[in-house]
Phi, psi and omega in degrees: 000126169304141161286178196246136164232138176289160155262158203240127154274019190255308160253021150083007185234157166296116212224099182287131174321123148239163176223137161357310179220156235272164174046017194195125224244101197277084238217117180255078230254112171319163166241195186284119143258127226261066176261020176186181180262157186304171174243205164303297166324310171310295206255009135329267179331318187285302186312276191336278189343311178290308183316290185306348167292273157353281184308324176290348185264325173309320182257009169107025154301108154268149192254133190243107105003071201248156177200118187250163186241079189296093188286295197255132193172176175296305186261357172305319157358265194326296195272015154263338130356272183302347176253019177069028195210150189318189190260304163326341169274300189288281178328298202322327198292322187261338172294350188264324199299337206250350159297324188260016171243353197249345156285318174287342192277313182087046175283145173271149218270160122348169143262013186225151093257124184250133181267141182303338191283335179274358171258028193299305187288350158297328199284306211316313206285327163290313171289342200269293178011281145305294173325299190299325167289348153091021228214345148221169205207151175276131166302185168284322183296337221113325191286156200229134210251162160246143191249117195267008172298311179268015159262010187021329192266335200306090159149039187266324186270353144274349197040076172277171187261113172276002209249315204273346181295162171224095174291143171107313163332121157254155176233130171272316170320115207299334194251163150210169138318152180311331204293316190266047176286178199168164178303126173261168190262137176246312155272146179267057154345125203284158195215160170315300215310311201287352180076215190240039178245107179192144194254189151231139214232187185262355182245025179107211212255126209205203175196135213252123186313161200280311173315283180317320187292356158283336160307278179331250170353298163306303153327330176254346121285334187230007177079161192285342140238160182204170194266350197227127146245142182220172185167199190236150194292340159306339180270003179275347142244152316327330198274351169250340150324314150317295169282338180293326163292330189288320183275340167271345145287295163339314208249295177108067181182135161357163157264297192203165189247320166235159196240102153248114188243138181284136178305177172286160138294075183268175164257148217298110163083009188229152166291141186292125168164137185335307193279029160248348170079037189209013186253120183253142160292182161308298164313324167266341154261358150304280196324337149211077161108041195239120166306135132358294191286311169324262166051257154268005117305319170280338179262048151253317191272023180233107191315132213294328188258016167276161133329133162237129174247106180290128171202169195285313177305303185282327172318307178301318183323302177313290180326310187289314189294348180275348176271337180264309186266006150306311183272340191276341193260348167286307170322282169334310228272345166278315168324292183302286191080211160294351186288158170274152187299132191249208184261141179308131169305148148005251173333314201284301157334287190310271228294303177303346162301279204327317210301300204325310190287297170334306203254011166263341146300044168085039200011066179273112182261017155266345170273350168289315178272012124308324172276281213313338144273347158317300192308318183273297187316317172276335180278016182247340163285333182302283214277335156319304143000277181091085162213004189248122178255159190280030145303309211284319179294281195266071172221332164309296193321290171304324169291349180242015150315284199319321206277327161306301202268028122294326192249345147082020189195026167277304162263169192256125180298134211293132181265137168288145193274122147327153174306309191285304168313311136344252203322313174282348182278334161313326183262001166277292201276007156272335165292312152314318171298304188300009220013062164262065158007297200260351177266345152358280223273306158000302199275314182323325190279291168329324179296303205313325195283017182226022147101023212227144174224133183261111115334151179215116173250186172272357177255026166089192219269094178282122175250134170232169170302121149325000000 
């Protein structure tokens, strides 16, 4: 079996996965912070995130998962603030919103998600640390800072100018520019702004800065090192830069062993914002008329550390390419019939190397859907033929079972039958027991015009979406 290798944004180089404790893949993914629903952008990542998941479980990696959900921050404040409502009522709404889109996405869950707000006393307990190791120190408010001066290290993983910080600098704010590096807040001191959002801390009554709860929260499912941190390239500086001086000062050990990150989203061809009239949710482009499954094939097929240009035009593309392999695994799955899997045909073989190698290179997965349709064209050329026999076909049929549960979006999901399409297929199929022949092909015509096609299998009337 080939290995499989990263790219480390810790070293900027191609790295083979070893993982810390031998067969078991330890893994830390930022998440949503849930003062709105994710956009696209976001699930750029998550799809990335999953790809990489997916793939680690293909090659036999059990896999530990934390994906935290950041409840508490500058802005969920703010905006359950305008909306009048607690900051627990308010997160909630979205914490439910980012579970049913990442369903609709077909990701597979995590074994964690930790919301921040229950890891309060973890973080006090990290922070209390730093202090005592003397690596971060309290203002006159109350707020309590990490001084990236008594870090030595700090800016290793943006490969920062260390000549250019300014230690003494506070920055309170959870996001910044590269420009302001500078001491960060690990406690907040509560202030009018924050509300009735405060915790009671060993430095008074406070919150905890945005960086330390990922610090925490890992730490506490997966331990103070592990193998994988991931995220959008945005997050390497400030925040993960951040939690990596925080946690390695604290604990006196590594962090995390690889680093990996996703390119930006544009939409077409422009950066994703509101004010372009180009920011999209998940939800609004469901809304017209585009599946899930579409989706997460345009966020997937493009290699996660390339630009992705999102557009409505390729969402049409995805849709045609997911249509050539609906009918070529319909085609198998006839062929094959009952039969059992025999050994890959060739042709068949050749395409599972490539992919297998693709996607072990640093999960290039456009050269992997590049073998996996090479694979539908000649195995489509085999049955024209009449040459796949159905040992072959379903042996194909399972290889692309395999391949599916890497990419997580080859077959198509069982749609539900509406009430009214029911009802007709019950009088269709009594109407068949009865041999009544000509009102059959009647109610088949009434389904097709509600969008829906009926099969007659030797296991009765199979219905899917037109």
């Amino acid at each position: 079996m080939s290995v499989f290798r990263v790219q480390n944004t810790l070293s900027r180089q191609l790295e083979e996965f070893r993982p810390l404790e031998a067969g078991h893949a330890r893994m830390y993914t930022c998440g949503p912070t849930v003062y709105n629903f994710a956009h696209i952008g976001n699930f750029r990542a998550y799809v990335f995130e999953d790809l990489l998941r997916r793939w680690l479980k293909f090659k036999g990696f059990r896999v530990t998962q934390v994906m935290n959900l950041t409840d508490v921050d500058d802005k969920t404040i703010r905006d359950s603030q305008k909306a009048g409502q607690r900051l627990a009522e308010f997160t909630e709404t979205y914490k439910k919103a980012f579970f049913e889109d990442i369903r609709t996405l077909n990701i597979d869950p995590a074994e964690h998600y930790p919301a921040a707000t229950d890891h309060i006393p973890e973080m006090i307990a990290i922070i209390q640390k730093l202090v005592d190791r003397h690596f971060a120190y309290r203002s006159d408010d109350g707020s309590v800072y990490f001084s990236i001066a008594r870090w030595p290290s700090y800016g290793k993983l943006a490969h920062l100018d260390r000549e250019g910080m300014r230690s003494g600098v506070r920055i309170a704010s959870d996001e910044y520019d590269k420009e302001n590096v500078a001491d960060f807040a690990l406690w907040k001191a509560w202030d009018e702004k924050d509300g009735d959002v405060a915790w009671e801390s060993p430095w008074g009554r406070g919150r905890p800065g945005w960086h330390i709860e990922c610090s925490a929260m890992s730490q506490k499912y997966l331990g103070p090192s592990f193998d994988i941190h991931t995220g959008g390239v945005d997050n390497i500086f400030p925040h993960h830069e951040d939690e990596m001086a925080q946690s390695e000062a604290a604990n006196g050990q590594p962090f995390a062993t690889y680093w990996m990150h996703c390119a930006h989203l544009m939409v077409e061809g422009q950066k994703m914002s509101k004010s372009r009239g180009n920011f999209h949710t998940l939800r609004d482009v469901l809304g017209r008329g585009y599946s899930g499954r579409e989706v997460r094939y345009e966020l997937l097929a493009t290699h996660y550390r390339a630009p992705l240009n999102f557009t409505f035009g390729s969402l049409d593309a995805a849709r045609t390419a997911l249509r050539r392999v609906d009918e070529f695994t319909a085609r198998l799955a006839d062929a094959a019939g009952g039969a059992k899997a025999g050994t890959l045909p060739g042709w068949a073989q050749a395409a599972a190397e490539r992919f297998e190698a693709a996607m072990d290179e640093d999960l290039n997965v456009s050269a992997a859907l590049a073998a996996l349709f090479d694979g539908v064209r000649e195995g489509n050329a085999v049955m024209d033929a009449r040459l796949m026999s159905p040992e072959d076909a379903a042996a194909v049929r399972d290889l692309f079972r395999r391949w599916d549960g890497a990419l997580g979006v080859l077959e198509k999901p069982a749609e539900a039958v509406p009430p009214e399409v029911q009802a007709l297929l019950d009088r269709r199929q009594a109407a068949r027991a009865a041999k009544e022949w000509k009102q059959s092909d009647a109610l088949r015509d009434e389904i097709s015009a509600l969008g829906w096609i009926v099969k007659d299998t030797p296991k009765g009337q199979v219905a899917a979406k037109a």
